[in-house]
C-alpha positions in Angstrom: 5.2 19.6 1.9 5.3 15.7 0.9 8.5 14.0 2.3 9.7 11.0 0.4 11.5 7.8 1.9 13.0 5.7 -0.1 13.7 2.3 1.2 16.6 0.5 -0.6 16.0 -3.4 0.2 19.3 -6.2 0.0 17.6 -7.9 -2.5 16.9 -8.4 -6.0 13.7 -10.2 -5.8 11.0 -8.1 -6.6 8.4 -9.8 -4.5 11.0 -8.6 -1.3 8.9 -4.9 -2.0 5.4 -6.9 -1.2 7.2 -8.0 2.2 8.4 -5.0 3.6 5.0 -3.0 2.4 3.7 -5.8 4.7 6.1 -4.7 7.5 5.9 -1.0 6.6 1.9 -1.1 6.8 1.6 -2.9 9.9 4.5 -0.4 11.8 2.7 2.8 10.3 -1.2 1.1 10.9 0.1 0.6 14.6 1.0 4.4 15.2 -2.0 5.6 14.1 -1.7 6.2 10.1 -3.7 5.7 7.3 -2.1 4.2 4.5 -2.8 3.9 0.8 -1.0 1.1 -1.2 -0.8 2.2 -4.6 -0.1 -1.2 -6.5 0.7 -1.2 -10.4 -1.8 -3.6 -11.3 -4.6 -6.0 -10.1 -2.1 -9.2 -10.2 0.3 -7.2 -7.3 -2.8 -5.8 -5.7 -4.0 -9.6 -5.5 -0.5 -11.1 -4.3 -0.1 -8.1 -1.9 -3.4 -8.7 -0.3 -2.8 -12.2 0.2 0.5 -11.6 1.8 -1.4 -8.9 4.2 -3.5 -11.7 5.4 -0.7 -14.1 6.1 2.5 -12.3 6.8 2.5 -12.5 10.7 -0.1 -15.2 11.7 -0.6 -13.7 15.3 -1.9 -10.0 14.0 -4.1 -8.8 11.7 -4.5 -5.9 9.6 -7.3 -4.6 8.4 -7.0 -3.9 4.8 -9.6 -3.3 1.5 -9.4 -2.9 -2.3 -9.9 0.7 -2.5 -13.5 -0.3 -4.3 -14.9 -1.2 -1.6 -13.6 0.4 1.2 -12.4 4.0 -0.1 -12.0 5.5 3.4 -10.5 2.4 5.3 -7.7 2.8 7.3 -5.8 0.5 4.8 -6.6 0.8 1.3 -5.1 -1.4 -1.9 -5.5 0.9 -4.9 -4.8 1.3 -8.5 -5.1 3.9 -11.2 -5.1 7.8 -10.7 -7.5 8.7 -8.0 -7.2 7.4 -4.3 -10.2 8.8 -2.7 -9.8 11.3 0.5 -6.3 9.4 1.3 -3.7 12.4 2.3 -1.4 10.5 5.3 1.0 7.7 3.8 1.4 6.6 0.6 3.4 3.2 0.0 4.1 3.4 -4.2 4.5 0.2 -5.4 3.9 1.3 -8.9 7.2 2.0 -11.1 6.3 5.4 -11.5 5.6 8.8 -9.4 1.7 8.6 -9.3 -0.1 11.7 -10.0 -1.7 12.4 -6.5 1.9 11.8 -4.8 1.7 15.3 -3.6 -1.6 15.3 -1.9 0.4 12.5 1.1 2.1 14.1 3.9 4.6 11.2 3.5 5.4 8.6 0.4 7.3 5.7 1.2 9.2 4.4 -2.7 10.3 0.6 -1.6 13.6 -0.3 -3.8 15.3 -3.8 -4.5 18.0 -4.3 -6.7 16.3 -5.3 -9.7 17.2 -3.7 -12.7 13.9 -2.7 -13.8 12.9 -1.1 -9.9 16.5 0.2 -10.0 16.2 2.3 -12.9 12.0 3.5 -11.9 13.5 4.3 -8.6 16.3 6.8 -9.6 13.5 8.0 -12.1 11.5 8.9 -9.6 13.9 10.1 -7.0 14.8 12.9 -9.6 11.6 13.6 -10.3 10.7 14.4 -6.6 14.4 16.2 -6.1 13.1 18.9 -8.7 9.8 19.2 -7.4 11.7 19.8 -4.3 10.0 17.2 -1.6 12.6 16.6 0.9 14.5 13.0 0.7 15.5 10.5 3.0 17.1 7.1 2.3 17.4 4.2 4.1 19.3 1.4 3.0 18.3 -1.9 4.6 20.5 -4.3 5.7 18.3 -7.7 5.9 14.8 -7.7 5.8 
């Protein structure tokens, strides 16, 4: 079964959730996953590919729109269908996306916007009656 993380971020800026994702995907890219960024529109799929390229200047990370590289090992996506992807999702959306449950892991990254707040708790209900086992974390800097 799917297990769900939540990360809960000290911040209220939303574009904090692009940073860690950054962080997240590198760590998880490292130990061998594949991971599909599900973004909740083209303008956050642009600023989160940007921040990909630049976020630690030493390493890179090979990443795609899922367009054109459907089965790389780090894929930028958007709408309802992310290809053969079933290792780690990173929703970045505001919403639970359809083909959550076909991951053996989702990551949900929280700040304390109002807006994310309130998707979040959405969300985390959501996947508490569809019974996926949850785990927080709450961050303490980024």
């Amino acid at each position: 079964m799917t297990k769900v993380d939540f990360y809960i971020l000290p911040s209220a800026d939303p574009s904090a959730r692009l940073d860690f994702a950054c962080k997240l995907t590198d760590k998880a890219w490292r130990m061998g996953h594949r991971i599909y960024l599900h973004c909740s529109d083209a303008a956050q799929r642009d600023d989160l590919d940007a921040r990909l390229w630049a976020f630690k200047g030493e390493t890179f990370v090979p990443h795609g729109p899922a367009e054109s590289e459907p089965e790389g090992l780090i894929v930028l996506g958007l709408g309802d269908d992310c290809g053969q992807h079933t290792d780690l999702l990173v929703n970045l959306d505001l919403k639970v996306p359809v083909f959550a449950n076909k991951f053996a892991r989702v990551a949900e990254v929280v700040v304390e916007d109002p807006a994310i707040r309130t998707a979040a708790r959405e969300s985390f209900r959501f996947y508490r009656e569809q019974g996926y086992p949850l785990q927080d974390h709450r961050l303490q800097r980024l």
